[in-house]
C-alpha positions in Angstrom: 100.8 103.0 92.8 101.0 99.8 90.3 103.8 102.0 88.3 105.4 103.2 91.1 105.8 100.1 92.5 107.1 98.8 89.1 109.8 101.3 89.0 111.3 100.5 92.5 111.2 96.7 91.9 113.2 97.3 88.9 115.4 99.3 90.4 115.9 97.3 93.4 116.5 94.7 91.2 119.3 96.6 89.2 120.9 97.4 92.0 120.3 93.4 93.6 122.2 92.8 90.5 124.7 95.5 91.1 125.8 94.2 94.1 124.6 97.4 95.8 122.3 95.3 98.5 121.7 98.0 100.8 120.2 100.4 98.0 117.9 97.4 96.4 116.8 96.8 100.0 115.6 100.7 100.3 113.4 100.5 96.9 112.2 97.3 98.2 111.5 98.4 101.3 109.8 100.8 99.9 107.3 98.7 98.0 106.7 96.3 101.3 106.2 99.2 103.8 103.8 101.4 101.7 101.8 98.9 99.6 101.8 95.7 101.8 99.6 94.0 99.9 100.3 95.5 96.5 101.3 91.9 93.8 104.9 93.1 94.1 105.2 92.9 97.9 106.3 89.0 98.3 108.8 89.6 95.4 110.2 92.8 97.2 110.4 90.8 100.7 111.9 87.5 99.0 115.2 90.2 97.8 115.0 92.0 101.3 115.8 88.8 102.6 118.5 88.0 99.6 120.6 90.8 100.3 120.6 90.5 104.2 122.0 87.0 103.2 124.4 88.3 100.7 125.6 90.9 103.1 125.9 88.2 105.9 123.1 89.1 107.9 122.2 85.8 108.2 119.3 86.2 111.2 117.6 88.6 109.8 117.1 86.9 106.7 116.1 84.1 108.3 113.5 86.3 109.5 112.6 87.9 106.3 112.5 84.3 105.2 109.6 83.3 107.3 107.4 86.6 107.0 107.3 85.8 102.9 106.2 82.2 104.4 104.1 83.3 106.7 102.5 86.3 105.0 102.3 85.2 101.4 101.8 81.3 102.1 100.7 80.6 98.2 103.2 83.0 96.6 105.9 81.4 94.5 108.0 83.3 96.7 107.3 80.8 99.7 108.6 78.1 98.1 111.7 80.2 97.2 112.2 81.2 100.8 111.9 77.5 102.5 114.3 76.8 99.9 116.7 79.5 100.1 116.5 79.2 103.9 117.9 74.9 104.5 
């Protein structure tokens, strides 16, 4: 599961960095909906939430936002997200 998980966070991040938000948020979703509470879930719900902002979903990253905050309350990611989210 660990290398699994590896291989759809970098390819959701290839594609994040593609521009191609829709297909990074399907590996990520991937990682966040089968291994919940696998290390690479907050970072695959932190880029779930960037690409509903970069594709001007602005509500439901705002959501995605505050499940990182509320589910991974220590994770670096937290911080990112109350940032990313004034």
């Amino acid at each position: 599961a660990a290398q699994r998980n590896l291989v759809w966070h970098n390819l959701g991040y290839i594609n994040y960095r593609e521009g191609k938000y829709d297909n990074a948020m399907t590996y990520f979703s991937k990682i966040y909906t089968k291994y919940p509470s696998s290390s690479y879930a907050p970072k695959a719900l932190i880029y779930i939430a960037r690409s509903f902002d970069k594709t001007g979903k602005k509500a439901e990253a705002k959501a995605t936002y505050q499940e990182v905050i509320n589910k991974f309350p220590k994770s670096s990611q937290a911080k990112d997200a109350k940032k990313e989210m004034k």
